[in-house]
N, C-alpha and C positions, 0 to 999 in steps of 0.2 A: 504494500500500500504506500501512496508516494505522499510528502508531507504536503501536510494543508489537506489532501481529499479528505471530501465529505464524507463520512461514514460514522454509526451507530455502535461501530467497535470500540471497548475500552481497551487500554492499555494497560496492564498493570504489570508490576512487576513478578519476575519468578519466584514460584513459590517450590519449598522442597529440603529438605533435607540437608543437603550441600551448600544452599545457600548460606551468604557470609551478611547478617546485619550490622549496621553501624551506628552508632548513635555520637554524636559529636559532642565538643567541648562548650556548645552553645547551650545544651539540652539538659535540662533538670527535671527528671523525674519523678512522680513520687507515687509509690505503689508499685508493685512486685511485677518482673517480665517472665514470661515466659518461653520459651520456643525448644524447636523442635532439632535446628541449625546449629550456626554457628554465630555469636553475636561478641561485635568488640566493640569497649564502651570507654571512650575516651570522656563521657557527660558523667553529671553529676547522679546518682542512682540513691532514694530514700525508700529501699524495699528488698525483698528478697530475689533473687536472680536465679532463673537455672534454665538450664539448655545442654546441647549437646559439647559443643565448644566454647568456651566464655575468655576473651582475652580483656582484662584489664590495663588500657595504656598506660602510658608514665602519669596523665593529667586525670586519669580516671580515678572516682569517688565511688561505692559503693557502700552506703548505711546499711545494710542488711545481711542477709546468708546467702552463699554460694553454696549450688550445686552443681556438676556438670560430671562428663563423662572424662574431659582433660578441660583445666584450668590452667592460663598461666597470669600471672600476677604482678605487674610493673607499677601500680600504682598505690593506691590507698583504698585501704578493707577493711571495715568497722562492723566485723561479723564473723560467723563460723565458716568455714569453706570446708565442703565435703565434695574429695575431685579423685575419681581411679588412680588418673595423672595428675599432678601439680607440680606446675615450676615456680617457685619462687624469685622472680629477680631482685638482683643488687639495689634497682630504685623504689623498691615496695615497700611500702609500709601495711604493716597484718596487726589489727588487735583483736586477736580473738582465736576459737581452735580451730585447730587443722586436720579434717581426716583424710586418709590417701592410702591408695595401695604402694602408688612410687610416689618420691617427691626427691623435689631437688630446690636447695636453698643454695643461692651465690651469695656468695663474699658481699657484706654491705648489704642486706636486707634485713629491717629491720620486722621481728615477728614476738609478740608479745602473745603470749597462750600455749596450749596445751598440744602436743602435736602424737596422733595414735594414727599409726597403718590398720586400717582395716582387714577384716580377716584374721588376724591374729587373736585369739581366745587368750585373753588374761596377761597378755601383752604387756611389757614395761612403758610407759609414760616418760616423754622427755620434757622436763620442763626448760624452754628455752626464751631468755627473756631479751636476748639481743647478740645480734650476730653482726656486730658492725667491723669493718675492717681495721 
């Protein structure tokens, strides 16, 4: 269909599984997302988050709990994060606990809370209250 013709077609964007959502550093949320994808969230977020993929940028806020299937985390997390995978980066700031089957903290991230692998029955607890370079 060529631009401008007249047609009764809407446009909307792909929907699915694969798809990557974005919510920018303009965008303040408040109330909990959901989806099915993949969503990185460089806006401000006052709710709980889960999804398939959930990238936190460097300028990303979320007030709430993460859940996702991999989690990675560059920004600021004022809540529990329960992620199969989680990355922890260097720029993060985490208050709150962490569950995971894998995780990986870099040098210079800061993570305040409780951190348990999943799966593990009766598992030791690492209390880690700063991992700064």
């Amino acid at each position: 269909m060529a631009w401008g013709s007249k047609s009764n077609d809407t446009h909307e964007a792909p929907r699915g599984n694969n798809a990557m959502s974005f919510l920018g550093g303009e965008v303040v949320v408040q109330g909990n997302i959901t989806g099915g994808g993949d969503l990185h969230i460089d806006a401000e977020i006052n709710g709980d988050v889960m999804g398939k993929t959930i990238i936190i940028g460097n300028n990303g806020i979320v007030r709430g709990n993460i859940q996702a299937a991999k989690a990675t985390i560059a920004g600021t997390v004022e809540g529990t994060i329960s992620a199969e995978t989680l990355i922890v980066e260097k720029t993060a700031r985490v208050r709150g606990d962490l569950s995971y089957a894998n995780v990986s903290v870099e040098n210079g991230a800061l993570v305040e809370g409780r951190l348990t692998q999943q799966g593990k029955a009766h598992a030791g607890e690492v209390q880690l209250v700063s991992a700064a370079e």
